[in-house]
Phi, psi and omega in degrees: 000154180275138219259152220224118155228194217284321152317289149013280207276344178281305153316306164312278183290015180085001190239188165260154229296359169289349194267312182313306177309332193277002189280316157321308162261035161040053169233115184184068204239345176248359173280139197311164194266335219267309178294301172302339178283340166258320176295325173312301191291307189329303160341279191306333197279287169308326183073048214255158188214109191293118174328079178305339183282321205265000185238013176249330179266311268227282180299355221012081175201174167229006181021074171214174180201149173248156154239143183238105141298127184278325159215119200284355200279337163315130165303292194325330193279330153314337192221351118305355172258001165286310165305329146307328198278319194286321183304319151309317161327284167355292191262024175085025151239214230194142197252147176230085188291105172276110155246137153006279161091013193083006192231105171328334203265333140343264163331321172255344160307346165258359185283307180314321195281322191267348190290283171337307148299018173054063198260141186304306177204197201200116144315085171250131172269105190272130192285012178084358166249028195240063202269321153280002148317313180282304189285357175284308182309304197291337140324321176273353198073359176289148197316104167222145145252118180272156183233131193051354166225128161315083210241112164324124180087004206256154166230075177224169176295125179255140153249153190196149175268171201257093193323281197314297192310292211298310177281335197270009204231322163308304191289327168276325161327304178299330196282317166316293204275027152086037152290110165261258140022070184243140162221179178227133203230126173209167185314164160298164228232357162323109205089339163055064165277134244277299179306332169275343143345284190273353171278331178262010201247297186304338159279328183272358165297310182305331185285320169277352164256029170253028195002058147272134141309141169240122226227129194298334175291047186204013151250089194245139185225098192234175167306160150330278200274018196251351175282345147303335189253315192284325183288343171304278184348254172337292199291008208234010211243162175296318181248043193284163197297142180261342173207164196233161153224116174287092178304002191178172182291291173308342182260343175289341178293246238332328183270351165275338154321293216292293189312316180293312189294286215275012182076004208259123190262131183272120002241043162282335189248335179215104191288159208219105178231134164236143177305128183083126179251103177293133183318287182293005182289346176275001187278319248256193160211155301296165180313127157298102166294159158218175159240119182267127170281133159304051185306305165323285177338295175333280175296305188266024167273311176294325169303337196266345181275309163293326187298311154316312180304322189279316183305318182231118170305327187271356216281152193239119178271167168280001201179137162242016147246150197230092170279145163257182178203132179284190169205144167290073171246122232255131197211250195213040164258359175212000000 
């Protein structure tokens, strides 16, 4: 079959073929409504589908952008990337979401793969193991935002949530309700990933300065699938924490597990606060405190940081970490 182009549908409908383009990029803001209604049907009629390659070389652009997740299975990573999604949308380009897995090498084959389609930038939650790969691009100048993590020495836009504030605000809540016996439980700290980091550096801060002891078997950080055994650990001591802070969404599954298998009641026998105000937390019995991150914010503050970048090759920010500030919502697990 014969391939239906712009010249086509510019026939069909009778205008010229400029006229049709500007209908193609939705500048028909003077156009008759009777004229967009014959290139609209002309379109439909014909079944024409405009050569995105050749108008991507023609703009030099692909109004397409990539995101890289280090793990999509993070409520966070999820519901910042909708909010990318919506901002792009606005302005007319179009998202390509990759995930990670938690694995560099995973990451940069795909960094390699959307660089080669020629995606305008690139949203990365970075797993940190590509460091001359980041340095290369901001050498090049090319668009990036990294989003929740931080890679030392790199000079590009972090959006990050405000760690520390985010644990002092869990550790004071507990202190409030008369918790001395407080721990903390999170993913692995492999990799100096930036938010688990600054979350156990923020507890043993928040803790002196409530003159709690801090007391390290109550401070734990493993894989994923190690966390049923450190909490056997933990819950199982002669003296165990009387209250948790779930460092992330995935260690909060892991302690809800834990609570369920083992009978253990919330929160009389063990109070509960988790990092990510998870979808189901207001679901749970009982209803689940949390520190709700801005996830919405978050993201559109990095789509809106990459979209300046790709429009002005020059733009200069005033900062390259971009803090946020959590809440607290307090509900009947502690």
């Amino acid at each position: 079959m014969k391939r239906i182009t712009i010249s086509d549908v510019a026939q069909h409908a009778e205008v010229s073929k400029s006229t049709v383009s500007q209908y193609m990029n939705k500048r028909y803001d003077y156009m008759a409504p009777k004229t967009k209604e014959r290139i609209r049907m002309a379109i439909e009629e014909l079944g024409y589908q405009p050569n995105i390659v050749a108008r991507s070389l023609k703009q030099k652009s692909t109004s397409t952008i990539g995101v890289i997740v280090a793990n999509i299975l993070h409520t966070f990573s999820t519901q910042t990337i909708r909010a990318v999604e919506d901002i792009c949308n606005e302005q007319g380009f179009h998202i390509i979401v990759c995930n990670a897995d938690d694995n560099p090498e995973k990451e940069r084959e795909y960094i390699e793969m959307l660089r080669a389609k020629q995606v305008d930038g690139l949203i990365i939650f970075p797993t940190g193991g590509n460091v001359e790969l980041y340095q290369r691009m901001i050498k090049e100048k090319y668009p990036l935002v990294f989003v929740d993590r931080i890679v030392e020495g790199l000079e590009t836009s972090s959006i990050m949530l405000d760690n520390e504030n985010a644990i002092k605000m869990a550790v004071d809540h507990f202190a409030e309700k008369g918790y001395e016996r407080i721990g903390i439980m999170t993913t692995s700290l492999h990799r100096h990933v930036t938010p688990r980091v600054e979350r156990i550096n923020g507890f043993r801060r928040a803790l002196r300065e409530k003159k709690i002891p801090v007391r390290e078997e109550y401070i734990k950080s493993m894989e994923v699938e190690f966390i049923q055994d450190g909490l056997h650990e933990m819950l199982s001591a002669d003296e165990p924490p009387r209250a948790l802070i779930a460092g992330n969404d995935l260690t909060l599954i892991e302690i809800l597990r834990y609570i369920k298998t083992n009978h253990i009641q919330v929160p009389e026998e063990l109070a509960l606060i988790g990092i990510d105000d998870v979808s189901f937390a207001s679901l749970f019995t009982p209803e689940l405190t949390t520190i709700a991150q801005p996830t919405f914010e978050m993201g559109k503050k990095a789509a809106e940081l990459l979209l300046n970048k790709i429009k002005d090759p020059n733009f200069i920010e005033e900062k390259h970490i971009y803090r946020f500030q959590p809440k607290l919502v307090v509900r009947q697990s502690c």
